[in-house]
N, C-alpha and C positions, 0 to 999 in steps of 0.2 A: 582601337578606340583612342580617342585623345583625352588627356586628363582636364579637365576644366582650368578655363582659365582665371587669372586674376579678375577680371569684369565681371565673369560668367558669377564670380565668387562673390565680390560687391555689390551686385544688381540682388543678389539669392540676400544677402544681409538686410540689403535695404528696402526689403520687401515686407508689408504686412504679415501678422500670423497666420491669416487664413488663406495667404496666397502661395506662404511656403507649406500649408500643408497641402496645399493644389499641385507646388510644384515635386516635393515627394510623392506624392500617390501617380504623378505623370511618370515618374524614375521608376518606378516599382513597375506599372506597367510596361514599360519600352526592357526592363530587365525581362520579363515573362516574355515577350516577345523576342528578344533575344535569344534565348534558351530555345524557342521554338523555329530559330534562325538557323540555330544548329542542328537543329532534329530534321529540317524541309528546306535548306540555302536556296531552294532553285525557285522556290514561289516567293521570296523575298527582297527587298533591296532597305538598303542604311541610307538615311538621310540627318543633317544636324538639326537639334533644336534649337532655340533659342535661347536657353542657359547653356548650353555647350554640351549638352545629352546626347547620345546618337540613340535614335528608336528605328527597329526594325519596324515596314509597315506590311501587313502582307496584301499580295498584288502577283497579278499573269500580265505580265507585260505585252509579251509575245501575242498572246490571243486579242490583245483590244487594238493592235497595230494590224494584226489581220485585219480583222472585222473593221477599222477606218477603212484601209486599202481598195475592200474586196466590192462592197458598191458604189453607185452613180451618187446615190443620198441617202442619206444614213437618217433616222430620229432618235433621239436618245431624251429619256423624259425622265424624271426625278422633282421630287418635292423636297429637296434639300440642295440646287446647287444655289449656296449663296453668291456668288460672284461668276459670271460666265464667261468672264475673258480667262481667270485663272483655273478655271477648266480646262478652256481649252486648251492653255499653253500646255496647260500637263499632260492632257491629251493627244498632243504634239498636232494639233488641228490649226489651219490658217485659216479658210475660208467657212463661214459659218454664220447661222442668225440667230437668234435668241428671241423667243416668245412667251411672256408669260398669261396664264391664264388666270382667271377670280379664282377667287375662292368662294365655292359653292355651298359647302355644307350650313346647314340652316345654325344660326347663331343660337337660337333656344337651346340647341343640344348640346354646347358647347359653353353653359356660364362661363363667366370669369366673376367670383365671390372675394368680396373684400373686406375680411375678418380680422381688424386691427385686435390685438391682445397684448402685446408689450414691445418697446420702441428696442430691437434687436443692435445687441454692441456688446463689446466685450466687456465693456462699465456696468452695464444693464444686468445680461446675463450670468456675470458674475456672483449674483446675490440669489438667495435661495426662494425668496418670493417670485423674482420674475423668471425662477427656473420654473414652476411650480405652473403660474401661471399660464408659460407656455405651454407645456405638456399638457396643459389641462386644455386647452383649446385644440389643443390639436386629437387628446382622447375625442371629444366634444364634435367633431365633425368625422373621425371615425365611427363613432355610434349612431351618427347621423345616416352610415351605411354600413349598415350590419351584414350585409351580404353580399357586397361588392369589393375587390381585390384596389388597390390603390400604390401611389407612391408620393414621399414626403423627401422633398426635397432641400437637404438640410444644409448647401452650401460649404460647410467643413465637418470633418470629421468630430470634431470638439465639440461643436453644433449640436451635433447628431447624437454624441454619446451623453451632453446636458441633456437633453430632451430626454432619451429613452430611459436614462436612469429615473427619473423624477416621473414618469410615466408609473399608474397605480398596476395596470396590468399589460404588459409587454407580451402577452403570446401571440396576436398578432403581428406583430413589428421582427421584420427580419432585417439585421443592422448588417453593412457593410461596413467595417473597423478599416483601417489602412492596412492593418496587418492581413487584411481576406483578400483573397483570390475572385474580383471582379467577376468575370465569367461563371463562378462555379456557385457566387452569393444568387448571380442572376437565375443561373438555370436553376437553383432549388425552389426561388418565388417561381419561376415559370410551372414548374414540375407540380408543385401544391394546386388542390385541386380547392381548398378551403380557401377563407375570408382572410387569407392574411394581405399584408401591408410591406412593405419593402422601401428601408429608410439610406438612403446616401446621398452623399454629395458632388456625384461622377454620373448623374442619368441624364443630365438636358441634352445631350446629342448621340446621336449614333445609336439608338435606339427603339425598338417597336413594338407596343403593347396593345395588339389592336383588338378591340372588342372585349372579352370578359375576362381580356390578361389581366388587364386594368381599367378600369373604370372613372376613377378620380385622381388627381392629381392637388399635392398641398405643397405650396413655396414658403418654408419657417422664414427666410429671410428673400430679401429682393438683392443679389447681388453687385457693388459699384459694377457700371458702366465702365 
């Protein structure tokens, strides 16, 4: 591995608070991935990030170079490739079309609810009224489903642990801290069979909660662009 550079070091300085905690919880995990680099080398390959991290990702190389190879025309469908050219180059594919389809599912079942409660910043949240206030909005549409599983998506860790503390009753809310083992916070909300809640700031991607894993979805803040 290479030790980070002096940029890699500046750019991590000059970065907001809530983006260096994005970019700690990203080191944390590409270390767990690591560790598990050395337990299975042969399903994984090192790539650099862009503060100068190296993350193990894991991947079968060998099998998806087959399966290109092996037919005349291949389909490959996904509701997540955002960009298809840089697909394919990874996919080491040249010739190729891209087609997207609507989106189908009926929009009633699908709100999108916009529940202003307090103007979210680290000025704001800093005071104990608008910690108060928040929690209290967010109890407020958790009781609104008293028998549906859910996740709150708290943008930083800090975020996360304002809210839950100031929260009147927390047994619902399973918190993911920086210090927790992602996978293992996930699979105990999966595992529960009750009304709990699952709060972090690492669930907008890579992710799938279909049907009564979870139910509702709450964004504490809307993260810059």
């Amino acid at each position: 591995l290479k030790p980070f550079t002096s940029q890699a070091i500046h750019a991590y300085d000059s970065l907001p608070y809530w983006k260096k905690e994005k970019v700690l919880e990203t080191i944390r995990e590409h270390i767990i991935h690591l560790r598990k680099l050395h337990e299975t080398p042969d399903n994984h390959y090192i790539k650099s990030h862009e503060y100068g991290v190296f993350k193990a990702v894991p991947v079968k190389t060998e099998p998806i170079v087959q399966i290109l190879k092996s037919p005349k025309k291949l389909i490959i469908m996904s509701a997540t490739i955002l960009d298809a050219a840089t697909m394919a180059k990874g996919l080491g594919v040249v010739n190729y079309g891209w087609h997207q389809l609507p989106y189908v599912f009926d929009a009633n079942r699908r709100p999108i609810i916009y529940r202003p409660a307090v103007k979210v910043s680290k000025a704001t949240t800093s005071t104990g009224a608008a910690q108060l206030r928040l929690a209290q909005a967010l109890e407020k549409i958790m009781k609104d489903h008293p028998d549906e599983k859910g996740i709150v998506h708290c943008v930083s860790f800090e975020l996360g642990r304002t809210v839950a503390s100031n929260m009147s009753d927390r047994k619902r809310i399973i918190f993911q801290d920086i210090i927790d083992d992602k996978k293992d916070v996930l699979a105990r909300f999966r595992a529960d069979p009750t009304n709990k809640w699952i709060m972090s700031p690492s669930l907008a991607h890579g992710e799938d909660f279909p049907y009564d894993a979870a139910r509702v979805q709450v964004i504490l803040k809307l993260p810059y662009p």
